[in-house]
N, C-alpha and C positions, 0 to 999 in steps of 0.2 A: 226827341232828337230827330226822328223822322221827319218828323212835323219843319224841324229846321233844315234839312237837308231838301227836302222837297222847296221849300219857299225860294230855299235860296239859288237852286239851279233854274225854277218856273222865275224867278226874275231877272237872271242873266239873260234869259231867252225874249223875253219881254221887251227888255233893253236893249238888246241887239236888234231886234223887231224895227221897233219903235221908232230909235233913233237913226238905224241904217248904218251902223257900225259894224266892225268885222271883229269875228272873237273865236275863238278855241275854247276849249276844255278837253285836257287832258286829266289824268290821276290812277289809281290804282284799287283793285278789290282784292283786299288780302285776309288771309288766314295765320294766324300765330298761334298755336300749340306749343305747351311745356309744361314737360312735367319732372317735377324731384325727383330726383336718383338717390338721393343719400336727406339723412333726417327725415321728418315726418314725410314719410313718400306722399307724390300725390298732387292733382292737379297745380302747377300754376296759374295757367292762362288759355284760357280759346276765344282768344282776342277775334273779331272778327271786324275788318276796318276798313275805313273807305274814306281815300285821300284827293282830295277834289284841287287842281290847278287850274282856274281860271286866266284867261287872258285878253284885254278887249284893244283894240285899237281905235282910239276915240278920234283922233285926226293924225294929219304926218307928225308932229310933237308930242301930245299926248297919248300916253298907252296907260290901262289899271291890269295890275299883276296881283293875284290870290292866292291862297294857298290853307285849305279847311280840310282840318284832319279829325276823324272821330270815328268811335268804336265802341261795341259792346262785347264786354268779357261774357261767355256760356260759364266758364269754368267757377262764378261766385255765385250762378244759381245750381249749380251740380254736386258743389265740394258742401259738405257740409258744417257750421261752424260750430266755432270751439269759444274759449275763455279767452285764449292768448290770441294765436296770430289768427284767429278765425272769425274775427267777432265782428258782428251786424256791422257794426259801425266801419270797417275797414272793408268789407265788401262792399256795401255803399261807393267808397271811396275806387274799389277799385270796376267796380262793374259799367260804368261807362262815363267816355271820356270824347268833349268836345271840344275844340280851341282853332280859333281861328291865327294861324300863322305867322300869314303874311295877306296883307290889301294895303297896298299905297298905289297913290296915282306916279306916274312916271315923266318928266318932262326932257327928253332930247333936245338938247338946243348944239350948238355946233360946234362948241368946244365944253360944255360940260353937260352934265345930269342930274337932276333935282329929282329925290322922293321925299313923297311925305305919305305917312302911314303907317301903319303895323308893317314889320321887317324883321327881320332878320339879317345882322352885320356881321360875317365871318371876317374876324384877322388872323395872320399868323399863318404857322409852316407846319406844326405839327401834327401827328398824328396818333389819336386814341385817349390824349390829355392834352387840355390846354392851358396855356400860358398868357399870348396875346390876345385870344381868342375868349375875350370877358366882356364884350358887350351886350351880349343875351343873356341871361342868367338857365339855369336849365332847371326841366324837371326829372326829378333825383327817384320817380316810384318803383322805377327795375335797377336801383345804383346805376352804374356805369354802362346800361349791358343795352339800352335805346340807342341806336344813330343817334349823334348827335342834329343830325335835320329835322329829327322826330322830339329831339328830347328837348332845344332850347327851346325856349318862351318868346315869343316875339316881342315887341316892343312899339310903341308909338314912336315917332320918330321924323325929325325933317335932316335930309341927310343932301347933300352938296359935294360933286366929284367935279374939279374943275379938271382941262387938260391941256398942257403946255408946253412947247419945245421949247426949250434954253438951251444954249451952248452945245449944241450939235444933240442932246437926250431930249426924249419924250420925259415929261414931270406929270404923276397926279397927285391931286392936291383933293386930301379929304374933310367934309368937316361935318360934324354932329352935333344934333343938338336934341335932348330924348326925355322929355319933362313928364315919361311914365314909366318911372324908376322900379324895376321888380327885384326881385330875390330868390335864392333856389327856392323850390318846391319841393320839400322831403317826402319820404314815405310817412305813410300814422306810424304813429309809437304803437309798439304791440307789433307790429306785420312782418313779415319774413326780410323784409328789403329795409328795414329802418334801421339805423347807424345804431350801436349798442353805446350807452350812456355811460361814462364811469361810473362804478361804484363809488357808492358815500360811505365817508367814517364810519363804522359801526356803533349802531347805536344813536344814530343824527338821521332824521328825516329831512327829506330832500324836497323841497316848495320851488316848483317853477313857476316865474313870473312871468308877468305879460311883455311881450317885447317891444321894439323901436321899428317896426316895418315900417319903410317911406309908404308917403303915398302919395298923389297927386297934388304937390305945391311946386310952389315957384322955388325955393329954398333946397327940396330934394332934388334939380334937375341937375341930368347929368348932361357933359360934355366930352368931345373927345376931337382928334384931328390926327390925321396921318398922311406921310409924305410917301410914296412909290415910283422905283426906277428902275433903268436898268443902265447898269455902270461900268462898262470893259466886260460884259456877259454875266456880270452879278445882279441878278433880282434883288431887291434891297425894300427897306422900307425902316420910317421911322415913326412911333405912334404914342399920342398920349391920350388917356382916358383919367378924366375926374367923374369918380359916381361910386355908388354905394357895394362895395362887398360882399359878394354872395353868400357868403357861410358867416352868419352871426358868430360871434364869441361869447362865451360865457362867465360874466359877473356874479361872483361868488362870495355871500356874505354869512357868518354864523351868526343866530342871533337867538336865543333863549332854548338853544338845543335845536335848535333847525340851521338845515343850511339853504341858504335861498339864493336862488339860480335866474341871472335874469339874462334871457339871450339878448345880445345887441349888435346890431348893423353901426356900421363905419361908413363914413365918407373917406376917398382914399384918392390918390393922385397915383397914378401907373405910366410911366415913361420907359419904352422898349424899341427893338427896332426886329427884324427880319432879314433873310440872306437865302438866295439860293445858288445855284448854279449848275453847271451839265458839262461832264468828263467824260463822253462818247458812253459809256451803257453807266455809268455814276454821276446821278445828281447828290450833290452836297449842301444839307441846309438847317439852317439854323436861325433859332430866338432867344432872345434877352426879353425880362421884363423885370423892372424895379420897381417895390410896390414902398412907396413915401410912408414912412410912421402909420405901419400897418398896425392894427391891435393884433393881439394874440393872446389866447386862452393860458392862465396859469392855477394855480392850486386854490388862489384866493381872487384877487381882484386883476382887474385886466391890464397888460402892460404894452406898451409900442415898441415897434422899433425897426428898421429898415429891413427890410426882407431880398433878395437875391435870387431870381429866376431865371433858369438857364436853359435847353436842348441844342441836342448837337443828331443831327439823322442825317444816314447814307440809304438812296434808292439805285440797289444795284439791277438793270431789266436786260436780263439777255437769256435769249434762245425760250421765251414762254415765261421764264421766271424774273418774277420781282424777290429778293431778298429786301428787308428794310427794318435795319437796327435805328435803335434810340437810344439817346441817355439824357435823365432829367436829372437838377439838382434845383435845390433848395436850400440857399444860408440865410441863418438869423446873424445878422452883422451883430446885432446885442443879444446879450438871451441873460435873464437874472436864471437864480438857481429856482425859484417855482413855476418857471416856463415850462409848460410840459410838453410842447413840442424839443424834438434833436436839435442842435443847431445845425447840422448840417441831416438831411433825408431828399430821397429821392426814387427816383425807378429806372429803371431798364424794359425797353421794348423791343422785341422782334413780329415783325411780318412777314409771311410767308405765301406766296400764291403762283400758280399756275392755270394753266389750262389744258387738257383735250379736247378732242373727237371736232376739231373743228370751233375751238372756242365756245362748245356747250358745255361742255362737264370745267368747274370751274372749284379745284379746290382752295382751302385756305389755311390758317394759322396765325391769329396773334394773342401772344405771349403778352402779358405786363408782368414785372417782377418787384414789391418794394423793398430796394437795397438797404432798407435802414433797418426794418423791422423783420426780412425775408419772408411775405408772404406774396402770393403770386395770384392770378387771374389767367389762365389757358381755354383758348376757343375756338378750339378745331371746326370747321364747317366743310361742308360739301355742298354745289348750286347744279340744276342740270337746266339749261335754257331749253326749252322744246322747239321755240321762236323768237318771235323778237318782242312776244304779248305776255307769253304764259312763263315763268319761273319758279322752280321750287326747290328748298333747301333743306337739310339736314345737318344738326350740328349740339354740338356738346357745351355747357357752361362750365370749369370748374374752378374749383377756389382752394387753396391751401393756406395754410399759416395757422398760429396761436388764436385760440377767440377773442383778443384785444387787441390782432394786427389790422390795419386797412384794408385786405380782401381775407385774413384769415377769418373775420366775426361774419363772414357768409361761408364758413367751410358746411355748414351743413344745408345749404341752399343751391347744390352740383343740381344740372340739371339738363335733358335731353329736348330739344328744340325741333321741330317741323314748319315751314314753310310754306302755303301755295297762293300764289300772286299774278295776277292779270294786271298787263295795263291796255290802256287805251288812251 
């Protein structure tokens, strides 16, 4: 990993040299500490990371923008392992981590933007769950608990931002096209952070099969286009994505006293739009996302059927404080009776922040709540700036709920966080 870090900064330099281009590098050297408070106490993480932002200026239209993130955990040669969540094989897994972002080259021309490269494409308005915001797939190794800037996967990509005035409004006009289809990235089975599996019939062994991951063909590519404006002081936006499914579904077949489990990815059509707006200390906003003859998991074999994706967020900012509720929904327009999802499920969010002493002491607070099943996600933190280089933070993980809720089957995974972070 050194090895790669070293090459790849000795050739940005190289190339700047060389060719007489002008270029930055910025990023960050961080520390992440955590450790379990409740269940098997005891190290999570001493993550220790270093986030590299490249940026070159190749002439007045062309620019290449980077983005290389990579870390070695202390804490899976310190803790020592077990059978279950401890084993060789998932320290492996978690001990060090490299991935390159984002590199695409960038082309400015005078009414649009052209990239092509590893990216990263954020849509949508919310925040702490997404909805619109499914053109990266993410990696799942801490559940929920990464930035999402850390957590999605980037993508190869040639992406097209045209921009045009019509009828007295500015119009942009987006269009994609990403022929390196990926998929979440779970935690291993066995580790503290992997999804808990239903139990099978008693007395039936349970055979997982090999899946359907795309991979690089013409056939898995995916597409997408969205429009954005601004309309009598509405931020607005309308957006479609065809491409594969994050979270596989599960194909479920009994066969000679087995039950055999084959996960499988969807190709899917997602047609949604966006809205915001600003009421002097309240902005107002919200996303739709309609996902076409989605598959969804039921007791046996896999069934479709239109699915209904909603948020509605208020950002109240006055006198230091942001308040910012959320509410999500989820309807199955069909649902048979072995659908094992709700027909209707959802959450509730609150954020909470402030500042002192001069906008360095920077507390916080967000809440996720799921209204279907009641289990909850709370994340108190605390940040003290020293400057504008050095940051450091203190902060709680915790989880409630039943152990077959959505954040209750990490209730034994509460945990105490530290932070110390340089950029430059």
């Amino acid at each position: 990993m050194k090895r790669i870090v070293i090459i790849a900064v000795l050739g940005w330099l190289s190339f700047t040299q060389a060719y007489a281009v002008t270029g930055t590098m910025h990023g960050t050297l961080k520390n992440e500490t955590a450790y379990f408070i409740s269940g098997n106490k005891g190290l999570d993480k001493v993550q220790n990371r270093l986030d590299l932002k490249p940026e070159l200026i190749l002439s007045d239209r062309w620019e290449f923008r980077g983005r290389f993130l990579t870390w070695y955990d202390a804490a899976m040669d310190l803790q020592a392992s077990n059978a279950s969540t401890l084993t060789p094989s998932i320290k492996n897994y978690y001990r060090t981590f490299s991935e390159v972002k984002e590199a695409y080259l960038l082309y400015a021309g005078d009414d649009f933007d052209f990239r092509l490269g590893q990216q990263q494409i954020v849509w949508g308005k919310t925040d702490g769950l997404r909805l619109l915001d499914i053109v990266n797939p993410l990696n799942m190794r801490e559940f929920l608990l990464d930035d999402f800037l850390d957590s999605r996967t980037g993508v190869v990509a040639a992406r097209l931002n045209y921009y045009a005035y019509l009828d007295g409004h500015e119009h942009e006009f987006e269009f994609l096209v990403i022929p390196d289809a990926k998929v979440t990235q779970f935690a291993p089975l066995g580790s503290r952070w992997a999804y808990q599996a239903p139990l099978p019939p008693q007395g039936v062994a349970p055979v997982i099969q090999a899946d359907n991951k795309p991979n690089w063909a013409v056939k898995n590519t995916e597409y997408g286009a969205a429009w954005r404006s601004n309309m009598q002081g509405w931020d607005v936006s309308l957006n479609w994505f065809y491409g594969w499914k994050d979270n596989p579904v599960l194909d479920k077949i009994f066969s000679q006293g087995r039950l055999l489990i084959t996960p499988r990815y969807q190709q899917m059509h997602t047609l949604g739009g966006s809205f915001s707006n600003a009421f002097d200390a309240i902005v107002l906003r919200g996303e739709v996302a309609v996902n076409i003859n989605e598959a969804v998991t039921t007791n046996a074999r896999i069934a479709h059927t239109n699915t209904w994706n909603a948020a509605l967020g208020l950002d109240y900012n006055q006198n230091n404080w942001r308040i910012s509720p959320q509410f999500f929904i989820r309807y199955l327009q069909q649902r048979q009776t072995q659908v094992l999802e709700k027909r209707s499920s959802g959450f509730v969010s609150l954020m909470l922040s402030t500042d002192y002493m001069n906008e360095k002491l920077k507390p916080e607070m967000i809440m996720l709540v799921n209204w279907s099943d009641g289990s909850s996600m709370i994340r108190p933190k605390i940040a003290y700036e020293f400057n504008d280089q050095i940051t450091t933070r203190l902060g709680v993980d915790l989880f409630t709920g039943h152990n077959t809720a959505f954040f209750g089957q990490f209730d034994q995974n509460d945990r105490i966080y530290s932070e110390l972070e340089y950029s430059f």
